[in-house]
C-alpha positions in Angstrom: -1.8 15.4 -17.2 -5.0 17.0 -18.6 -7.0 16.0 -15.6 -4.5 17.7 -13.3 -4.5 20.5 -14.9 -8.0 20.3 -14.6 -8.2 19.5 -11.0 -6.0 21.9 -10.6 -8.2 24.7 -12.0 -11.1 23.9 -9.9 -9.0 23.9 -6.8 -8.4 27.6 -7.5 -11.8 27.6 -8.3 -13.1 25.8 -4.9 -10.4 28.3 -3.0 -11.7 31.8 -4.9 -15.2 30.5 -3.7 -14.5 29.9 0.0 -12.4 33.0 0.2 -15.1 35.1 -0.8 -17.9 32.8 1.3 -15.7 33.7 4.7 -15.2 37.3 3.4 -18.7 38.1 2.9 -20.1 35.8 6.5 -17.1 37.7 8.4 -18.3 41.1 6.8 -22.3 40.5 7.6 -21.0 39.9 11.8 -18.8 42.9 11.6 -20.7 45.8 10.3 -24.5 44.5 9.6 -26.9 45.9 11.7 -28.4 44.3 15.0 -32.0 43.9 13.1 -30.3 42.1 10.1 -29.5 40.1 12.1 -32.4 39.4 14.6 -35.0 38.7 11.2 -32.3 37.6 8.8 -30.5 35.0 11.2 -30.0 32.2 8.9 -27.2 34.4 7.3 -24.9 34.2 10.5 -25.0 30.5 10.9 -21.3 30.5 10.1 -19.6 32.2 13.1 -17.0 34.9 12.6 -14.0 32.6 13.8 -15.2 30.1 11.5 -15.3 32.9 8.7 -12.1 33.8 9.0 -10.8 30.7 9.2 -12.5 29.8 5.6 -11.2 33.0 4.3 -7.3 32.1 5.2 -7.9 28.4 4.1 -9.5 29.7 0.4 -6.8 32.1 0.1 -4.2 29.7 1.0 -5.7 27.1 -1.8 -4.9 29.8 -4.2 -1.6 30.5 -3.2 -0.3 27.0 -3.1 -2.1 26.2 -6.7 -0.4 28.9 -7.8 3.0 28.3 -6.8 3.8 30.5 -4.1 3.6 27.5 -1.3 6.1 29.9 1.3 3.2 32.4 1.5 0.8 30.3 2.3 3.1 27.9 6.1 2.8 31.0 8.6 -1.2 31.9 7.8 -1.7 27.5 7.3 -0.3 27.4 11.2 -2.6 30.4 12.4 -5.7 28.3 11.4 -4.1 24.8 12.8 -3.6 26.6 16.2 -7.3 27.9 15.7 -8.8 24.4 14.9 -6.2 22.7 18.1 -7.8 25.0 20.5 -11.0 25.0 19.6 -11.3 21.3 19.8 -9.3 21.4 23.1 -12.7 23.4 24.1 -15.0 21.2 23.9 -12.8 18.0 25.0 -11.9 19.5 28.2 -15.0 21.8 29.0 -12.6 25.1 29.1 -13.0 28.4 27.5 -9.6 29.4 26.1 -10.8 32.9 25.0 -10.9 32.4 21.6 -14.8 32.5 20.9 -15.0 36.2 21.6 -11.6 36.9 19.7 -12.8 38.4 16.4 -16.4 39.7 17.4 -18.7 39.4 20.4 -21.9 39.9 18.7 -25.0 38.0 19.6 -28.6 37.6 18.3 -31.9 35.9 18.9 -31.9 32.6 17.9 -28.4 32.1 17.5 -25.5 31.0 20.0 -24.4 33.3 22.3 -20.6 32.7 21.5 -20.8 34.0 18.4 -17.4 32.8 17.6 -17.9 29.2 19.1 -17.6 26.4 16.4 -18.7 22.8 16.7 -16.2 19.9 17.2 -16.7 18.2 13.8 -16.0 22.1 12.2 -12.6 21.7 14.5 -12.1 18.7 13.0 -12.6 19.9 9.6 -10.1 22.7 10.2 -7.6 20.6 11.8 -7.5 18.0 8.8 -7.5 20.4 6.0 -5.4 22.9 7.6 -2.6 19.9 8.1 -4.0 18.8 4.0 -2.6 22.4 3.0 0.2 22.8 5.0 2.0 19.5 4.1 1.1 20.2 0.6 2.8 23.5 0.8 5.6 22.1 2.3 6.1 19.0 -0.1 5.2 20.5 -3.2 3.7 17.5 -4.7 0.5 14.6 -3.5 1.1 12.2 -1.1 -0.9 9.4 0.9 -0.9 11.3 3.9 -2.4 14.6 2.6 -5.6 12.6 1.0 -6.2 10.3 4.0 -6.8 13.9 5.6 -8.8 14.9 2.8 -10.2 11.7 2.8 -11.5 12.5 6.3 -12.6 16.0 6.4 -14.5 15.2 3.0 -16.5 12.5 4.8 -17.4 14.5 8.0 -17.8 17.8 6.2 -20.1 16.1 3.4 -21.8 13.9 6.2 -22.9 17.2 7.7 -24.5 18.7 4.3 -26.2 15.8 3.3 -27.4 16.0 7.1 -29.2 19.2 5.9 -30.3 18.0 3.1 -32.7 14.7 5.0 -32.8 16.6 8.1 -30.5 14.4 10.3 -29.6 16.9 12.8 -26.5 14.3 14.5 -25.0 14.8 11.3 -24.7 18.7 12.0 -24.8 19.2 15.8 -22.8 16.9 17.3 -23.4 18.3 20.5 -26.7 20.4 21.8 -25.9 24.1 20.5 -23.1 23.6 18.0 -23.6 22.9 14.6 -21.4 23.0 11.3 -22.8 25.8 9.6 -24.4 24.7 6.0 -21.6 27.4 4.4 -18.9 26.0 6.1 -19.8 22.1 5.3 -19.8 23.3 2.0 -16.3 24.8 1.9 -14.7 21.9 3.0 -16.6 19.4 0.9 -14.6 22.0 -2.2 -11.2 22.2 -1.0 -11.3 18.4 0.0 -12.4 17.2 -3.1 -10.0 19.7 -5.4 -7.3 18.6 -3.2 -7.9 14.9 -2.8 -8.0 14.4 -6.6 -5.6 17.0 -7.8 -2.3 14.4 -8.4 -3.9 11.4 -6.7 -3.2 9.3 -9.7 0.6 9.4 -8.1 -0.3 7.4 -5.6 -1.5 4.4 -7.9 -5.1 4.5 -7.1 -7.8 5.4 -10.0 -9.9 8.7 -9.3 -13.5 6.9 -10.1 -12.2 4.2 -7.0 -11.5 7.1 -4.3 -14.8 9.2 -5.5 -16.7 5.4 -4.7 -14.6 5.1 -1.8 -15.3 8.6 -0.5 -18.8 8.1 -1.5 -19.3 4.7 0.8 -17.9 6.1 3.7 -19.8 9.3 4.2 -22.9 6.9 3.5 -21.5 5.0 6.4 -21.3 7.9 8.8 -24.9 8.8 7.8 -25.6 5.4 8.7 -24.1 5.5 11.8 -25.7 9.0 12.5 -29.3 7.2 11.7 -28.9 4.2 14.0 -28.0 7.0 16.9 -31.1 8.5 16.2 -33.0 5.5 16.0 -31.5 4.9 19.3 -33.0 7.8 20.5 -35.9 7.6 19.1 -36.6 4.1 21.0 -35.7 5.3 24.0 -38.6 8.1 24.0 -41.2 6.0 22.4 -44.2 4.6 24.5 -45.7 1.5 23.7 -49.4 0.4 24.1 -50.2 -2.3 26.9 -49.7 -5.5 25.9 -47.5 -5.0 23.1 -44.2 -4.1 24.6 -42.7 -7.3 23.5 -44.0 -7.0 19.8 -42.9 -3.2 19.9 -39.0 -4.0 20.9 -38.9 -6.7 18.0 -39.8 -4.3 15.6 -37.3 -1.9 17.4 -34.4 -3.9 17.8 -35.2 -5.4 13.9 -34.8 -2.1 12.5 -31.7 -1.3 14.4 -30.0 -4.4 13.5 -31.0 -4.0 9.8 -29.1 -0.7 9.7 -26.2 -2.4 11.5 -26.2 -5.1 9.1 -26.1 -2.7 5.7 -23.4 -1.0 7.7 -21.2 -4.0 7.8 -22.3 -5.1 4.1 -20.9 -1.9 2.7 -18.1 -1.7 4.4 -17.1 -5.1 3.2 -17.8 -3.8 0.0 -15.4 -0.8 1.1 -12.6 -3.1 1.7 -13.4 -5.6 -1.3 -13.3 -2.3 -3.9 -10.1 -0.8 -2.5 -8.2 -4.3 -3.0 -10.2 -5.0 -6.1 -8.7 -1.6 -7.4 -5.0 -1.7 -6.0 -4.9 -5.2 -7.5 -6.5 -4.1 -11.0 -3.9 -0.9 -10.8 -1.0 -3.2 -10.6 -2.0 -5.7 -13.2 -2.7 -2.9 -15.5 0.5 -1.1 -14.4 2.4 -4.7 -15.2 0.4 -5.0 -18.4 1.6 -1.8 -19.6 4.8 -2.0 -18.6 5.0 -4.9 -20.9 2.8 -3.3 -23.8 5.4 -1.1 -23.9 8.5 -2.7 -24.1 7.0 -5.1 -26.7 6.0 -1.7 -28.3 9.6 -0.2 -28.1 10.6 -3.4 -29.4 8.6 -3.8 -32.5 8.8 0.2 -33.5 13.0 0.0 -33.1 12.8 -3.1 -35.4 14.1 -2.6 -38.6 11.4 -5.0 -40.5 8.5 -4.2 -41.7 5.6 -6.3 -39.2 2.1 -6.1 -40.2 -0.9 -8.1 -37.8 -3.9 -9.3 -39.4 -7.2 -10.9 -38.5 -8.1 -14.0 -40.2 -9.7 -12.4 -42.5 -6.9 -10.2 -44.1 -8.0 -7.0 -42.5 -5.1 -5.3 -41.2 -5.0 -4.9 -37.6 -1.5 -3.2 -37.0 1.7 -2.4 -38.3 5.1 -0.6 -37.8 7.0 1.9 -38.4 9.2 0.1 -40.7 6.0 -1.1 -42.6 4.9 2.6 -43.2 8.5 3.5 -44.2 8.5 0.2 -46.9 5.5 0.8 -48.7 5.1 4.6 -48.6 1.7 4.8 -46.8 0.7 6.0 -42.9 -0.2 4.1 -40.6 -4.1 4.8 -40.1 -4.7 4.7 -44.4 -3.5 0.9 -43.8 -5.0 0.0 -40.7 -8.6 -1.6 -41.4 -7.6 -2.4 -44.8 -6.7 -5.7 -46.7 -3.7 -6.9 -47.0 -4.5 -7.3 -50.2 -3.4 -4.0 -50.6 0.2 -4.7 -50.3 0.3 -6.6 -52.5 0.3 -6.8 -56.6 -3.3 -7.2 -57.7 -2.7 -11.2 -59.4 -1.5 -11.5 -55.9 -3.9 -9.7 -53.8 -6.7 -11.1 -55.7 -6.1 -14.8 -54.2 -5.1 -14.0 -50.8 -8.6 -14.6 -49.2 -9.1 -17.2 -51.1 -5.7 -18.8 -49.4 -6.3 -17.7 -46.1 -10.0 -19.6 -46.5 -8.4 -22.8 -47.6 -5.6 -22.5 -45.3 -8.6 -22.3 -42.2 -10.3 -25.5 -44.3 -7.3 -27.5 -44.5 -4.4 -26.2 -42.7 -2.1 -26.3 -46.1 0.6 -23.4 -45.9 1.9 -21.7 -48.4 3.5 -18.9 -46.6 2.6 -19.4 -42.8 5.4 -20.9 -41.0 7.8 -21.4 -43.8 8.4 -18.2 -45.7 9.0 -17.3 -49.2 9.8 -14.5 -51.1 7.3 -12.3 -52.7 6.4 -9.1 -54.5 5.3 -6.0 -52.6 3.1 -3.4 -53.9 4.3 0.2 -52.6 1.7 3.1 -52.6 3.3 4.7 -56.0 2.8 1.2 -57.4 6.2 0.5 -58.0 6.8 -3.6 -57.0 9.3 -4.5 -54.5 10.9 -7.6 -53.7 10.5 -8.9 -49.8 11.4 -11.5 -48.3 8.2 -12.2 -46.0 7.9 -14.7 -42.7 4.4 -15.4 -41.4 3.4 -17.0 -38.2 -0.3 -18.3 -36.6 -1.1 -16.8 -33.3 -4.0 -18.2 -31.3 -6.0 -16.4 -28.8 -9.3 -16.5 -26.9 -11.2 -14.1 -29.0 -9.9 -16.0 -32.5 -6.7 -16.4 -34.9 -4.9 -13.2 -36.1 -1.6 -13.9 -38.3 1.8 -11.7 -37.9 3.9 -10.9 -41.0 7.7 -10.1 -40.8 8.3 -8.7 -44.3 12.1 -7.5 -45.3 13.0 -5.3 -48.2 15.5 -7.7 -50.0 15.9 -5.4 -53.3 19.8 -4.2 -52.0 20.1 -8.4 -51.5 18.7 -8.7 -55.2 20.8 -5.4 -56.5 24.0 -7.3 -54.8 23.2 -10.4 -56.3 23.1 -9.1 -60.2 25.9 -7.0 -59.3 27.9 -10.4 -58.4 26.4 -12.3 -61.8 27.5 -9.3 -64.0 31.0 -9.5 -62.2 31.2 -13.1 -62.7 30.3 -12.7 -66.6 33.0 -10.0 -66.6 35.5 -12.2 -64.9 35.5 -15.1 -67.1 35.1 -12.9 -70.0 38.1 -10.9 -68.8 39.7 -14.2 -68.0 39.5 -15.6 -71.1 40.2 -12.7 -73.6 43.1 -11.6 -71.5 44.5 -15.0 -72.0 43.7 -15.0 -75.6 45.4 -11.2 -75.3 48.5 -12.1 -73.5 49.0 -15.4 -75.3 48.9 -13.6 -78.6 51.8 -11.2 -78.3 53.9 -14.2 -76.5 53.4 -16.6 -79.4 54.7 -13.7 -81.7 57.7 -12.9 -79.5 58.5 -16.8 -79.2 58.0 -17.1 -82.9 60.2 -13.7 -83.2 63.0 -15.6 -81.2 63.2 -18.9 -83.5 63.5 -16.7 -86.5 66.2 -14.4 -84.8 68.1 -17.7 -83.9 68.0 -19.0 -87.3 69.3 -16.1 -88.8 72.1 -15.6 -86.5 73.0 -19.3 -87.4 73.2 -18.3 -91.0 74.8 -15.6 -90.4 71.6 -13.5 -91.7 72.2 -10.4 -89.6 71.0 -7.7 -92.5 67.3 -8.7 -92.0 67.8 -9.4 -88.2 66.9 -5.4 -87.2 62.9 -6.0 -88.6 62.6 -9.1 -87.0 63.9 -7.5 -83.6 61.7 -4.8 -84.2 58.6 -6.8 -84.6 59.5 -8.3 -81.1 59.6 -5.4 -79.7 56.3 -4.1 -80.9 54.8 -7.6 -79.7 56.3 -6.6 -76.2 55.4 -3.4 -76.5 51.9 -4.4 -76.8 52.3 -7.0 -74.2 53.1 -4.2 -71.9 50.2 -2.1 -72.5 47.8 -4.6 -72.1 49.6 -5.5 -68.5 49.7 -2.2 -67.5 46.0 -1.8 -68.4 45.1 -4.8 -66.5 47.3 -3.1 -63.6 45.3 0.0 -63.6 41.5 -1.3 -63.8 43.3 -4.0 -60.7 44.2 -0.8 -58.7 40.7 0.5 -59.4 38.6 -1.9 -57.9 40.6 -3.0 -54.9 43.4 0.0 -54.0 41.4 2.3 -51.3 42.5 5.6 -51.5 41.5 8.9 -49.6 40.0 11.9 -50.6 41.8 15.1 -51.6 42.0 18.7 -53.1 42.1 18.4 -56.9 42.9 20.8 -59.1 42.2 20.1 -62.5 44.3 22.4 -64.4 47.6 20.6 -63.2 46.4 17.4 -63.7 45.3 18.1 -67.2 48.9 19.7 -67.8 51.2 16.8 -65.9 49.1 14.4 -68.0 49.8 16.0 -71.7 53.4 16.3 -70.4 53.4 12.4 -70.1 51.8 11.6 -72.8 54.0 13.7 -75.2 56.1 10.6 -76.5 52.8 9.1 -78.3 53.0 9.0 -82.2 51.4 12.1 -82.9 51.6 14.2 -80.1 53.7 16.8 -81.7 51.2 17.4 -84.9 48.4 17.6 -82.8 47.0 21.2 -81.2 46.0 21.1 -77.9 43.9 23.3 -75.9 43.0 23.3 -72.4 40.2 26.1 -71.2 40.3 25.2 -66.9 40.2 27.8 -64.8 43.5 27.0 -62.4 41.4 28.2 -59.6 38.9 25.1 -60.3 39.6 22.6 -57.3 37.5 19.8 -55.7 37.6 17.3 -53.2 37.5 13.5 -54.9 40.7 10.8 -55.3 43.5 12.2 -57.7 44.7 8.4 -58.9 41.0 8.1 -60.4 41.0 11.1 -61.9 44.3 11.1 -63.4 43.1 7.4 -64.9 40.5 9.0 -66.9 41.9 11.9 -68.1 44.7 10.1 -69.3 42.9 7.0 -71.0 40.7 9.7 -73.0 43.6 11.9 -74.0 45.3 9.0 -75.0 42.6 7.7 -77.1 42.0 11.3 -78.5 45.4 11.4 -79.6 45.8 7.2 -81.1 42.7 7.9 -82.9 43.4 11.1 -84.8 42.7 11.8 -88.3 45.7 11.4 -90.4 44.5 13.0 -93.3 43.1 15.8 -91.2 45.2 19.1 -91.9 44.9 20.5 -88.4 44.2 17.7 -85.5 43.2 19.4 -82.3 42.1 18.0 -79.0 39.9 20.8 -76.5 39.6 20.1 -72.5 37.4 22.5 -71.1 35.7 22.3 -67.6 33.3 23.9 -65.5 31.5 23.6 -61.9 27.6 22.5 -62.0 26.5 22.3 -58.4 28.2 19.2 -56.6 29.5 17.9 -59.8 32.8 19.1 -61.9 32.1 18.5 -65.9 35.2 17.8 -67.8 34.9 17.8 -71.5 37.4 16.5 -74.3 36.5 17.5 -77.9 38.9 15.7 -80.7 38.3 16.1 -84.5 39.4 12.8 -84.6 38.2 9.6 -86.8 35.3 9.5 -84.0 33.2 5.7 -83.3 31.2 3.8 -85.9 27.7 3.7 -84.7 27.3 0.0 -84.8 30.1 0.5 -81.9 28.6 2.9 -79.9 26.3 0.6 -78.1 29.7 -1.4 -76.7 31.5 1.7 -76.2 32.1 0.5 -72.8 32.3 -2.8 -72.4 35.8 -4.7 -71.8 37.8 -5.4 -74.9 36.2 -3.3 -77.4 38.8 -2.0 -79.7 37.5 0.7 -81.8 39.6 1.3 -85.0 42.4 -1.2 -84.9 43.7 -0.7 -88.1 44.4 2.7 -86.8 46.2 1.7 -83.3 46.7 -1.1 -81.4 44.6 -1.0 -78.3 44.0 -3.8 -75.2 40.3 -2.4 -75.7 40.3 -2.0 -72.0 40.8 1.8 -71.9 36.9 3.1 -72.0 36.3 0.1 -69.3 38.6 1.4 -67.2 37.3 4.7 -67.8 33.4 4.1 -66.8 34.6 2.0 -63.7 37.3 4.5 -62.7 34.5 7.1 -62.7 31.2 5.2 -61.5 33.8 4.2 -58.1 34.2 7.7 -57.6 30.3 8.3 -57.5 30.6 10.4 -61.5 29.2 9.5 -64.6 31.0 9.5 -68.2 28.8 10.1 -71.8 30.3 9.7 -75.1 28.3 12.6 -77.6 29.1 12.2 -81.8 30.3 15.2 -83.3 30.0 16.4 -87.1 33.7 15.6 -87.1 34.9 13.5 -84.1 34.3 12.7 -80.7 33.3 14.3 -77.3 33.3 12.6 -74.0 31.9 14.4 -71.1 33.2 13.4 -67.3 30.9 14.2 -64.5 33.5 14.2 -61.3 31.6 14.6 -58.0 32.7 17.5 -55.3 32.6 16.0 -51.9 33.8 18.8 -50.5 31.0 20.7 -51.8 28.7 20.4 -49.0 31.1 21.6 -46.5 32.0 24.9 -48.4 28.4 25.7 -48.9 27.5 25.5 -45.1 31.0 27.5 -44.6 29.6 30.3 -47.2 26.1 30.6 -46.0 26.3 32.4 -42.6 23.1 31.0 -40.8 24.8 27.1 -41.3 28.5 28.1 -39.6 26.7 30.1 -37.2 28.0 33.8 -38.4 26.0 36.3 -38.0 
């Protein structure tokens, strides 16, 4: 694209120049004097039809670079109509009145038709005329169009160089008409801009047309010579006696220029398959370079290439995403740098013994390893590398994945199993326990009833109930941390104040409840997005706990709720004055069955477990802070509506204005 644009400045270029060449060669015929031009004649060797022709075509150049192709059909088919009947002219022998049309001017030493122009100048006009005008019409390069250019660039470039080694056939085709040294050069411009400007299109190199372009204007000159030599000959007088010696050395000389002729033009036909053959392969080979390169960029591994001896050749964009450096601070490094130094440090030295005895570690079997990120921070991958022979030596391709959510997933799973079979076995130790008592409860109830014992039956009955009691709690627990890990639930508006208030009024029937002071500091506009069963889970478990593990002795037991908004997240507080946690507990504050003061209140010590997962599944966080005199538990609750209401509030996000 840079070369057009290039090409296409000196085409405007090329057409300014020939506009103002004709302007100036159809001004000197016009108005300068007579003795201008009888001692200055070489300055009207362009004739005034020829001028004016030049002018239209440079102006036309201009016009169709520039976009404004319309303009530039009805002047193209003046000139066209020109060129036709000029060359008409001199096929047929007739004068058309067309050489006297512009100015009738003559001088000494110059042709008297001053607007007569040679054939090849017809030519010239014909081909580039029909260049430009199919160009205007089309918009865009074809074949056609630079065949043309093609053609005018070899006759119109044939005659300049003719001036340049004085080959007058080049020029003056016939006896009295010449292309004008002006003229050749104005369509040796526009041909060229023209030519090359988009010829890339057409699947052909620029270098490969310039040499193509290049040969055959060498031919014509060739051609052109041989003519002359012809001529030559055919005047030249030969001493007695060596007439026969004489027409060897003439015919040798004629058939050696013959012979070159031929040699390049094989060499003409040669390069222009050579280079349509080379285009396509490199076409195909690109084509191919990039799908392979689409292929490896989309992929979401990380692949790095290396030679064989651990200089990094090329990687992905996955790679540069894992490890946290670009592309070209990795490129013409070692490996070695991906990796931890132990590590990196002995890589040569395996690549060395892997070329020495063909022992692999890692090539063609894979393991997993330790990457080294540009922070430093390790990361675990799962790497797969593979040999790959070619002619100019042995390079090695890497596929490395990032298995750290793979590890993550895996200790999530061992902790769960060690949480399942400790859950299984102390809730069957838990449920077992309140059973036996019940059972044993039963056999005592039955004896008594047999001996007729019914004044002490009440205590025993009372005890089984507050075995079953317990047996219920710890079910209903085990119920709730179930519906926590496995019910889905969607999200909705929350607001905090009601469920604060609907929990107290549940809770109400505890032991306690009534000598206790509550207070509850939420603002009842306070309202988020996040799932209600969750929340109501661990306000309830903590309020319960606050009020089970109150101080007896204390003369005033109060329990505080306060909330308040911090960015995304909703912080819930519960302050108690309560018998707070022994420090040796704290550290297990959250595991499964830790029962905090069961002297004080039976408890499944499930509660705080259900609290931590109820709020971790819900994205929040829960902290447990000492006070002088009791507890406080802290509740971060994510918004997830938060997001949304901040786009709707700032005006530039919901597109107010």
């Amino acid at each position: 694209m840079a070369y057009d644009d290039a090409w296409r400045r000196l085409g405007l270029i090329a057409g300014g120049i020939c506009f103002l060449i004709g302007a100036v060669s159809l001004g000197l015929w016009a108005f300068a004097p007579d003795r201008l031009g009888t001692d200055m004649s070489f300055l009207f060797s362009m004739t005034a039809n020829a001028a004016a022709g030049i002018l239209v075509l440079g102006l036309c150049a201009c016009l169709i670079l520039k976009g404004r192709r319309r303009a530039a059909i009805p002047l193209l088919a003046v000139v066209l109509a020109f060129g036709m009947a000029a060359m008409v002219q001199h096929l047929v022998g007739v004068d058309l009145g067309i050489d006297r049309m512009l100015v009738s001017r003559t001088f000494a030493g110059l042709p008297d038709v001053s607007g007569r122009i040679a054939p090849n100048t017809a030519l010239c006009f014909i081909f580039v005329t029909l260049m430009l005008l199919v160009r205007a019409v089309r918009g865009h390069s074809d074949w056609f169009q630079t065949v043309l250019g093609f053609a005018s660039f070899n006759i119109s470039a044939a005659a300049f160089i003719g001036y340049l080694i004085s080959l007058n056939s080049a020029h003056d085709w016939m006896v009295g008409t010449r292309m004008a040294l002006p003229t050749a050069f104005s369509f040796v411009s526009l041909s060229l801009a023209f030519v090359f400007y988009g010829s890339p299109r057409l699947g052909i190199y620029r270098s490969v047309l310039g040499g193509l372009m290049i040969i055959c204007t060498y031919l014509i000159l060739l051609l052109f010579t041989y003519f002359e030599l012809l001529n030559i000959e055919s005047l030249y007088i030969l001493p007695p006696g060596l007439e026969h010696e004489g027409a060897d050395r003439r015919f040798a000389l004629s058939a050696l220029v013959i012979v070159s002729g031929l040699v390049f033009a094989i060499l003409l036909v040669y390069v222009f398959q050579t280079s349509r053959q080379n285009r396509r392969i490199a076409r195909s080979l690109r084509e191919h370079q990039n799908r392979l390169s689409a292929v490896v960029d989309a992929a979401t591994d990380s692949i790095v290439v290396i030679n064989n001896r651990g200089v990094i050749l090329s990687v992905n964009p996955a790679c540069t995403r894992l490890f946290g450096y670009q592309e070209e601070e990795m490129v013409g490094q070692n490996v070695a740098m991906l990796m931890p130094e132990t590590h990196g440090r002995a890589h040569d030295t395996y690549l060395r013994n892997y070329e020495t005895t063909g022992i692999a570690k890692v090539i063609g079997l894979g393991r997993e390893v330790e990457g080294r990120r540009k922070d430093g921070s390790l990361v675990p991958i799962d790497a797969s590398v593979v040999r790959i022979d070619l002619s100019s030596g042995t390079i090695y391709s890497g596929t490395l994945r990032d298995i750290s959510e793979r590890r993550a997933s895996e200790r999530a799973l061992l902790a769960a199993n060690a949480e399942l079979e400790e859950f299984a076995y102390r809730t069957s130790h838990d449920l077992r326990a309140p059973i036996a008592s019940a059972i044993g409860m039963t056999a005592i109830a039955r004896d008594m009833l047999a001996r007729n014992e019914t004044a002490q039956l009440d205590a025993t009955l009372a005890r089984m109930d507050a075995a079953f009691g317990r047996l219920d709690g710890l079910l209903q627990n085990i119920m709730v941390l179930t519906r926590a890990r496995l019910v889905a639930e969607d999200d909705e508006p929350i607001r905090l104040s009601g469920i604060v208030r609907e929990t107290l009024e549940n809770l109400n029937h505890m032991e306690g409840f009534q000598s206790i002071e509550f207070g509850v500091d939420v603002d009842p506009e306070l309202t988020f997005i996040n799932k209600p069963s969750r929340v109501r889970v661990v306000i309830g478990n903590l309020l319960s706990n606050a009020i089970k593990y109150r101080d007896r002795d204390e003369v005033r037991s109060t329990v505080r709720v306060s909330a308040a908004r911090a960015g995304s997240m909703v912080l819930v507080t519960i302050d108690d004055n309560g018998v707070g946690i022994n420090p040796d507990m704290r550290v297990n504050l959250f595991r499964m069955f830790i029962r905090l003061a069961p002297a004080l209140a039976f408890g499944s010590g499930l509660g705080l477990y259900i609290v931590k997962k109820s709020v971790e599944a819900i994205g929040g966080s829960v902290e447990y802070q000492p006070r002088e005199k009791g507890s406080r538990f802290t509740v971060a609750l994510p918004d997830n509506g938060w997001e949304a209401r901040q786009d709707d509030e700032n005006p530039f996000h919901s597109g107010r204005r």
